[in-house]
N, C-alpha and C positions, 0 to 999 in steps of 0.2 A: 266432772272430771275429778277422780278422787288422788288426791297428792300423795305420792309416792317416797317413803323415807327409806332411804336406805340401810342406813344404818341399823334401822330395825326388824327389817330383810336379812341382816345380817346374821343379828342376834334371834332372830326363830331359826334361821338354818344351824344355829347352837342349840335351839330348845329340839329342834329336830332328829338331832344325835345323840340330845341328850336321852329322850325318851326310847330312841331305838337300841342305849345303852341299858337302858333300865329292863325296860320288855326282853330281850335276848340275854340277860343276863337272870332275870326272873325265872326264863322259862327253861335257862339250861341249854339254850339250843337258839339257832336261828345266826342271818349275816349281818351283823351289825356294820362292819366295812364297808360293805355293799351298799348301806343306809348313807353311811359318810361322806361317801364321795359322790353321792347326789343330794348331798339337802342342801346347796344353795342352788341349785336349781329348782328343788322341788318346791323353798321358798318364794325363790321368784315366781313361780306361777301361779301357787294357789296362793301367794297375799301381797303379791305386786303388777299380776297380768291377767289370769284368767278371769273371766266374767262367768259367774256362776253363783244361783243358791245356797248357801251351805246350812241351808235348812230343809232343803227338798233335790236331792241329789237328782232325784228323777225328773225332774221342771225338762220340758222338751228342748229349752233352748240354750239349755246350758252347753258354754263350752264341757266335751268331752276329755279327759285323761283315761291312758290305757296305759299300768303297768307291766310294759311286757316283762323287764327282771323283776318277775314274779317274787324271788327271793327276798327281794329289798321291799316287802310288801310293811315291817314296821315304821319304816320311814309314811308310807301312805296312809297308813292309821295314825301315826302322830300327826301329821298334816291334819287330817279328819278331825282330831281330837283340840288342837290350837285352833280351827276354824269352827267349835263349839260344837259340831256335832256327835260326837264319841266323848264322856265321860274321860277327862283323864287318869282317872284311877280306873278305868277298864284296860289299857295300855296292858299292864302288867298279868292281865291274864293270856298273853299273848301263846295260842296253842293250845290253852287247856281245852280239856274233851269240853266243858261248857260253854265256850269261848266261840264268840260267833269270828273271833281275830283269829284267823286260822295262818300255818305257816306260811302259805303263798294265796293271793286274793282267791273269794269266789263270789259269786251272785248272793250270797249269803248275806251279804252285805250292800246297801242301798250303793253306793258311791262305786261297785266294782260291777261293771257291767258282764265283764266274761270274767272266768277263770282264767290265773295267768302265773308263767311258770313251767312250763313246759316251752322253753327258748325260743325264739324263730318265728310265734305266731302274731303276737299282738299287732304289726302291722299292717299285715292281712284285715286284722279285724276295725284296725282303723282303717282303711281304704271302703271297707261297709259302709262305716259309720261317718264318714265323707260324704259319700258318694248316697247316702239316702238324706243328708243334709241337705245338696243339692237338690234332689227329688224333691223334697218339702218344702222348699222355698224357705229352708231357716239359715241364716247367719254363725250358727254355733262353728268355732273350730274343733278340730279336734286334734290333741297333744298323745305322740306316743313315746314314753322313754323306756329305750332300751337298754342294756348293754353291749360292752364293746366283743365281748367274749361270742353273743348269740347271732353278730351279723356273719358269724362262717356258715349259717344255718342258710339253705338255700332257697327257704319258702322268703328269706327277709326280701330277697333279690324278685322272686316271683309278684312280691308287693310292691315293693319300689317301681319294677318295671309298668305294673298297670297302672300305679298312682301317675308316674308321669305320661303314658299314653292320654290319661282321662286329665290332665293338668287339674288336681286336687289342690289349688291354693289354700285349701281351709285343711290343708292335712300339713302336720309338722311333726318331725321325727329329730326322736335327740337323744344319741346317742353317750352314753357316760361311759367315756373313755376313759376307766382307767388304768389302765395297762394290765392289771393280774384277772387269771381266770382262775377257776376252782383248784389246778396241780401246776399251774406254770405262767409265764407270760403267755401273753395272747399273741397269733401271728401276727399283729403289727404292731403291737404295743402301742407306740406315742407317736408314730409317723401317722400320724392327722392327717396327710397330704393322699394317702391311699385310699379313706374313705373317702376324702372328698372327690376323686377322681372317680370313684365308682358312683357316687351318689351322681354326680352330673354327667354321668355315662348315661344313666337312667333317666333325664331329662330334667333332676333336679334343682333345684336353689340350696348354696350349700354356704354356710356361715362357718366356721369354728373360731372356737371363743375357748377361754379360759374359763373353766366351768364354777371358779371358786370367787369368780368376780363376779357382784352382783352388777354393778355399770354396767359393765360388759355383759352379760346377761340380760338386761333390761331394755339396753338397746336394742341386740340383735332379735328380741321377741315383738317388740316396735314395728319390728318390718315383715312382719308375718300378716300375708296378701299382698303382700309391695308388686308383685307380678301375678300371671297366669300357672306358675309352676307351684310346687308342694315343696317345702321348704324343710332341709336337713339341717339338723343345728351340730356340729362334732363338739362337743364339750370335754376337753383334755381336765382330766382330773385325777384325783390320787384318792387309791382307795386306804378308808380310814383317816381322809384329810382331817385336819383339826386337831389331832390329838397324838403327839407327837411322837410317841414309843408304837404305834401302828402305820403312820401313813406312809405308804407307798413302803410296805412291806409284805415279803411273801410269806406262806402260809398262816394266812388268819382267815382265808375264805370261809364261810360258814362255821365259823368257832365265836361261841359270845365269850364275851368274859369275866371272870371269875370275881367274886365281889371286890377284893383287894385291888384286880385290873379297873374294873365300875368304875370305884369310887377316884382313884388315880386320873381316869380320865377324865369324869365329870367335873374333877377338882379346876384340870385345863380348861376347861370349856364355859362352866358357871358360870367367871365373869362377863361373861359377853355373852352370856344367854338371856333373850328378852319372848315373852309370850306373844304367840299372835292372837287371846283371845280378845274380842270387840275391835278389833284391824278390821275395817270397813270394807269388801269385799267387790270389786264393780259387778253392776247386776248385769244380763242379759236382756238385750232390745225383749220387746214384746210383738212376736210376731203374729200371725193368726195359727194358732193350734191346729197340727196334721191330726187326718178326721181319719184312725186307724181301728176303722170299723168296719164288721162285718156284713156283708150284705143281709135282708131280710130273705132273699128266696135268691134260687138259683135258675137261670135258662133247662128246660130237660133236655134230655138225653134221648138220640133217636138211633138205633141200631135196631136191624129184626134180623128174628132167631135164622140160623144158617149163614148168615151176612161173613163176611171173612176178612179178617181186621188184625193186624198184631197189636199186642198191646202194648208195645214202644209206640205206636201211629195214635192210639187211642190216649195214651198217657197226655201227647199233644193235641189232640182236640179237647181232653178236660181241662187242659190247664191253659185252654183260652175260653172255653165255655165260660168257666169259673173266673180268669182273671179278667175278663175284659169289664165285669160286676164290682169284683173285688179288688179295690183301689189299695188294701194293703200287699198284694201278690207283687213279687219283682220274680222273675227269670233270671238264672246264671246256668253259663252254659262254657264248657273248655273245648269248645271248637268241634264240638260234635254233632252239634244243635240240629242238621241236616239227618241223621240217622237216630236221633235220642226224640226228633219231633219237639222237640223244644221253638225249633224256628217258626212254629205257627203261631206261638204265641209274638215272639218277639218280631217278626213279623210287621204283625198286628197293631204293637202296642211297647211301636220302640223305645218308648222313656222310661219304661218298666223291663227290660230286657239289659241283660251285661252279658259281652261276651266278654270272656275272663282267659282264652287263650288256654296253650296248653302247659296249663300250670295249676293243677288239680289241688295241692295243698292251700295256695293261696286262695281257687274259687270259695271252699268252706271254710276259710276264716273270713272272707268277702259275706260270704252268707251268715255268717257269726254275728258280724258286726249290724248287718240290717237286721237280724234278727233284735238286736238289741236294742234297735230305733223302731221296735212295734212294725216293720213287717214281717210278710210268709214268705222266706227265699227258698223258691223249688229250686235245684240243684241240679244239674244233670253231666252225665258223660257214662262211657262204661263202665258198667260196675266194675271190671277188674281194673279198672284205673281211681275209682278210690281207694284201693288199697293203700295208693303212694300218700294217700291224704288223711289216712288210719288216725293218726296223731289229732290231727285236728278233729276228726270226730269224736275220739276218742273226750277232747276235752270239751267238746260243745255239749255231751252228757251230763259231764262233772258243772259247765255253765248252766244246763237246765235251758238251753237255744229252746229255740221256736225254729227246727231245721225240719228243711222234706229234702230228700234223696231220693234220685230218681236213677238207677242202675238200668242200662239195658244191654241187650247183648251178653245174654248171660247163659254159661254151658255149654257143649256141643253143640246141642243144636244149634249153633251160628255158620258152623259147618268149616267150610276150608281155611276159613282165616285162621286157622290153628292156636294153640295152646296160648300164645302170649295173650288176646285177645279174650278169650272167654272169661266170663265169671264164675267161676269155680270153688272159689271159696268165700266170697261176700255174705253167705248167709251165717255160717259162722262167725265173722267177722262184725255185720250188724250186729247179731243176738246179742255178742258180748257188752256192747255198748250200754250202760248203766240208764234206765229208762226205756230203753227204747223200744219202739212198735216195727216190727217186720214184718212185711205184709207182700204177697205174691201171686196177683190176678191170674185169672186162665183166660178169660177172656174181656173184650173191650167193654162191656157193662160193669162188670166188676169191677176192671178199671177205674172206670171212671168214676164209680161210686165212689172206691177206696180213694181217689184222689180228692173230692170233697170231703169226705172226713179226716184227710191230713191237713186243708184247709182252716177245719174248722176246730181241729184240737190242738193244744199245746203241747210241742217235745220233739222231741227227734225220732222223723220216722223216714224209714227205708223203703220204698217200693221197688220191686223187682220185675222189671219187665223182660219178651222173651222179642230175638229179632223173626223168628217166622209167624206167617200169620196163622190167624187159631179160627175155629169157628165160633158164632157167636150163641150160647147153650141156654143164657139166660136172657128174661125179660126186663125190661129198662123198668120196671117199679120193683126186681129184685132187692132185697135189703142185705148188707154186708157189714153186720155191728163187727168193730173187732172185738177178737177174740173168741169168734162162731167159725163155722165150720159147715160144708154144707154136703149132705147126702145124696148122692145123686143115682145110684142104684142099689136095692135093697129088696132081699126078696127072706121069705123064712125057709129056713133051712139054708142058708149062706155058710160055706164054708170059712173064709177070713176075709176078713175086712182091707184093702186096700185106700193106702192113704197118697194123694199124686198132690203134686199143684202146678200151674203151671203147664209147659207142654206136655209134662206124664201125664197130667188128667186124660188127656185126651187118647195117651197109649193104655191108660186104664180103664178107659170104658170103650178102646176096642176087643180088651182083652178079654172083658166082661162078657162084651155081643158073644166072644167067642167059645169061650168056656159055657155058658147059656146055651147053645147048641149043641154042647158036648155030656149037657145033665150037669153040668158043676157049678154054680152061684154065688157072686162073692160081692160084697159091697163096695161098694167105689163112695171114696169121701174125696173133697174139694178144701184141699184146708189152704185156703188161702192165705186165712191170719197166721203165720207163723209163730209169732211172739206178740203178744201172748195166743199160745194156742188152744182152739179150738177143743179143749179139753173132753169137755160135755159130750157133745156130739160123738167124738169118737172112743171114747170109752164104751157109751152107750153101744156102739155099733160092735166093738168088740167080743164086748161082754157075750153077744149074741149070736157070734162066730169063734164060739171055743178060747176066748180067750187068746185069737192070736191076728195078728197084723203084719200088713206088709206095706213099705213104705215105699217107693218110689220116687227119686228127686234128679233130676239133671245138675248136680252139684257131687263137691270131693263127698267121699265116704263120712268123713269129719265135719261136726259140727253146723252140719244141715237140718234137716227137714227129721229123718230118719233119727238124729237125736235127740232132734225137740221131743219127739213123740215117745221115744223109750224114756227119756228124762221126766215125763209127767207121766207114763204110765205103767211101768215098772214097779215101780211100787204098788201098783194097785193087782197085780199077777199076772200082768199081760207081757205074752212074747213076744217082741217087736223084733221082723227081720227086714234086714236093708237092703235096697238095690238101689245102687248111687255108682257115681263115676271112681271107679277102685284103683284105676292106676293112672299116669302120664297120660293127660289130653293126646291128641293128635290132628290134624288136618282129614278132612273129607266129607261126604255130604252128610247131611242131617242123620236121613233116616242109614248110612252106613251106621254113623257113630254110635246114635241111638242102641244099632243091634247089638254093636259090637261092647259095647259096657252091658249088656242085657237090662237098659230103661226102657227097651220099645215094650207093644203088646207080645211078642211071643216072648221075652223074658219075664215079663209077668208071669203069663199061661207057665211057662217048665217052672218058676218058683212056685206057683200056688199048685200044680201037681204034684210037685216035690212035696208037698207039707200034708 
């Protein structure tokens, strides 16, 4: 049991402002306030409570910290830097283009598991990283400090709420209340009493403390696991504590200040600033190490050709073929699992399944977080319902996650459920995504293929699956590397090349049979890989039909399929013409809809007459 001084808890939460006076002052920029009115908290954890390496941030059993005020991310590097890890004269390159100390965390850094800073997410992603504690039989807690400005964010709520259905004791949230937000108070400013009533609405354990007391802070972390609930700590504090000509004043949000301001404040704070470096750190139990390895071979795959399968249905039989081998695979699913095929696995293989409800931004920051604990969280619900959860994907690219996404119901062809329902624009919306792999089966082989190598590869990938069933064209030893593309009618003398994926494919090679009859010839491509696409292949095919293509996608005009492929082949003199969904979805059957945007086979046929 390592003896606890206070008073020298004290004095680091002074060497803690002092440095995040220095760095945001250095760099011209950055919230040194924001650092203020949390570093005697941020001292009491990492050198009065948390249990952790601070020579191997990545040790499996270490208690977790998640910066969600991304902003106050110098306070986290000085921390880093008094616990001997980070070089103190690296501090002050905080920001620079060479500077791994960027202005809000990222993975860049051993000690920052997700990117953080975009408001609203970090507890989402600690609710993961709880909740795969659990799964691993390790003891580590996990610590997430927010601000008081980011709990109006509604994903904070969608977290809170599944932390206390699943009673995450090993999960604690601490809010630094201190009253200012970026242009104004905050809607509750210093009525403490609001959080806490919302926190134990949500099934919480709810403490508020004076955030500037370490006693009082020391204690209240004391009792973190005292019960079965997830424990919210409300810490009242004042932003820019310590330093008298800022605290608890408005407009200094994100302004450092000015050497003359520096050195004025430093002057305050000096006397009572003590280093935490060689403060004894309590280690973490030694548990038996989770074995987050991939299997050596996989179960095969048994579908024959004509078989008739959608490949939402197929998505869920690989992702228990695959998971029930693969001990790192968990399921999340926002209460769709019954239609997304997700429930076969979880099912199966319920200590590896999360229903996460319908709260889509929190399931992908829940998948953020196991990501971060070395599992594969497949993901699932309607693609047009990640949209609501954009942000969070958004930031699991800038994290560099280990995410799969599994979108179904996407397009018209879902048929009457009309407009709100379809996925429409998800392929644009993946593409944009920094890394990321987009990828869109036609049918249940391919599928399934393409869902073993989201297994098996690192990053964020999207699969797009369709709700009608398709036939089944290929053979279960088919190969599907991404970023190929596959041929699947091709004759010499082809007039243009036709690119589908998805359920076009299959309007593109009726359209084929038909124009074949008619004396007209045109190649049908299978570009499943979206991004990166299938390049090779159909340039090739092009090239060989006059230089001109026709795309086909059940998705908006924008930012689909149709400008993957002008976007990479364009520049090479190829004319690429679209047929995609060009106006307002609507309600009705499949093959209406199909006609009526001209993505079925006879809009094919009049485009490729037309040309």
């Amino acid at each position: 049991m390592i003896e606890i001084d206070t008073e020298l808890l004290k004095g680091i939460a002074n060497q803690l402002r002092i440095h995040s006076i220095n760095a945001t002052t250095a760099a011209g920029s950055g919230h040194p306030t924001s650092c203020c009115s949390a570093a005697d908290v941020a001292a009491a954890l990492f050198f009065g409570h948390m249990k952790y390496d601070p020579k191997n941030p990545h040790y499996y059993n270490n208690d977790r910290f998640v910066l969600s005020k991304g902003h106050a991310a110098p306070l986290l590097y000085a921390a880093w830097a008094e616990n001997g890890f980070i070089p103190v004269s690296e501090l002050t390159t905080l920001r620079q283009f060479t500077s791994e100390l960027e202005g809000h965390p990222t993975p860049r850094l051993a000690f920052a598991d997700v990117a953080t800073g975009s408001l609203g997410q970090g507890l989402g992603v600690g609710v993961g990283m709880a909740l795969a504690a659990k799964l691993d039989g390790l003891d580590y807690n996990t610590y997430v400090m927010m601000g008081d400005g980011e709990i109006a964010e509604g994903s904070v709520w969608e977290a809170a709420s599944l932390a206390g259905v699943n009673k995450l004791s090993n999960l604690i949230a601490i809010v630094d209340a201190n009253r200012l937000g970026q242009s104004q108070e905050t809607a509750f400013g210093h009525h403490i009493e609001v959080y806490r009533d919302r926190f134990e609405a949500f099934g919480w354990r709810v403490e508020d403390i004076d955030g500037h007391d370490i006693e009082e802070i020391l204690e209240v972390l004391s009792g973190v696991g005292l019960n079965d609930q997830p424990l919210a700590i409300i810490a009242k504090t004042y932003k820019g504590a310590g330093i008298s000509f800022l605290q608890d004043k408005e407009g200094w949000h994100g302004k450092p200040l000015n050497k003359e301001e520096a050195a004025r404040a430093i002057a305050e704070l000096q006397p009572n600033a003590k280093s935490g470096i060689s403060v004894p750190i309590a280690k973490p139990n030694s548990l038996p190490e989770p074995q987050n390895v991939a299997p050596t071979s996989l179960p095969p795959i048994s579908y024959k050709i004509g078989d008739s399968v959608a490949t939402r249905e197929a998505y869920g039989n690989a992702l228990l073929r695959i998971g029930e081998v693969d001990q790192r695979i968990v399921a999340l699913d926002g209460d769709t699992k019954n239609s997304t095929y997700a429930d076969k696995f979880i099912k199966k293989v319920p200590s590896r399944g999360f229903e996460c409800y319908i709260a889509e931004q929190n399931m992908v920051g829940v998948s953020m977080g196991f990501s971060a604990r070395h599992k594969v969280p497949f993901t699932s619900t309607f693609a047009c319902f990640f949209t609501r959860a954009y942000d969070q994907i958004r930031v699991a690219g800038i994290s560099q996650s280990n995410l799969k996404l599994a979108g179904s119901h996407v397009g018209v062809s879902i048929g009457e459920d009309g407009p709100s329902q379809m996925g429409l624009e998800d392929l644009a919306m993946m593409r944009a995504v920094v890394g990321s792999t987009v990828l869109y089966p036609a049918d249940a082989v391919a599928t399934e293929k393409l869902v073993e190598t989201m297994a098996e590869t690192k990053g964020v990938f999207y699969l797009r699956t369709s709700r009608p069933k398709t036939t089944v064209i290929y053979n279960n030893d088919e190969a599907f590397p991404v970023g190929g593309a596959k041929v699947l009618r091709q004759g010499s003398g082809d007039k243009v090349t036709v690119v589908a994926a998805g359920v076009t494919l299959y309007e593109a090679l009726k359209a084929a049979d038909q124009l074949k009859g008619e004396g007209i010839g045109i190649t049908v491509i299978d570009a499943y890989s979206i991004k990166p696409l299938g390049k090779k292949e159909i340039l090739a095919a092009a090239q060989k039909t006059g230089n001109t293509v026709i795309t086909v996608e059940d998705h908006y005009t924008e930012g689909g399929l149709g400008d993957a492929v002008a976007g990479e082949l364009s520049v090479e003199g190829i004319k690429v013409h679209k047929l995609a969904v060009t106006h307002l979805a609507r309600s009705g059957k499949p093959e209406e809809l199909l006609a009526w945007y001209g993505i079925d086979a006879a809009g094919i046929v009049k485009k490729v007459k037309s040309l």
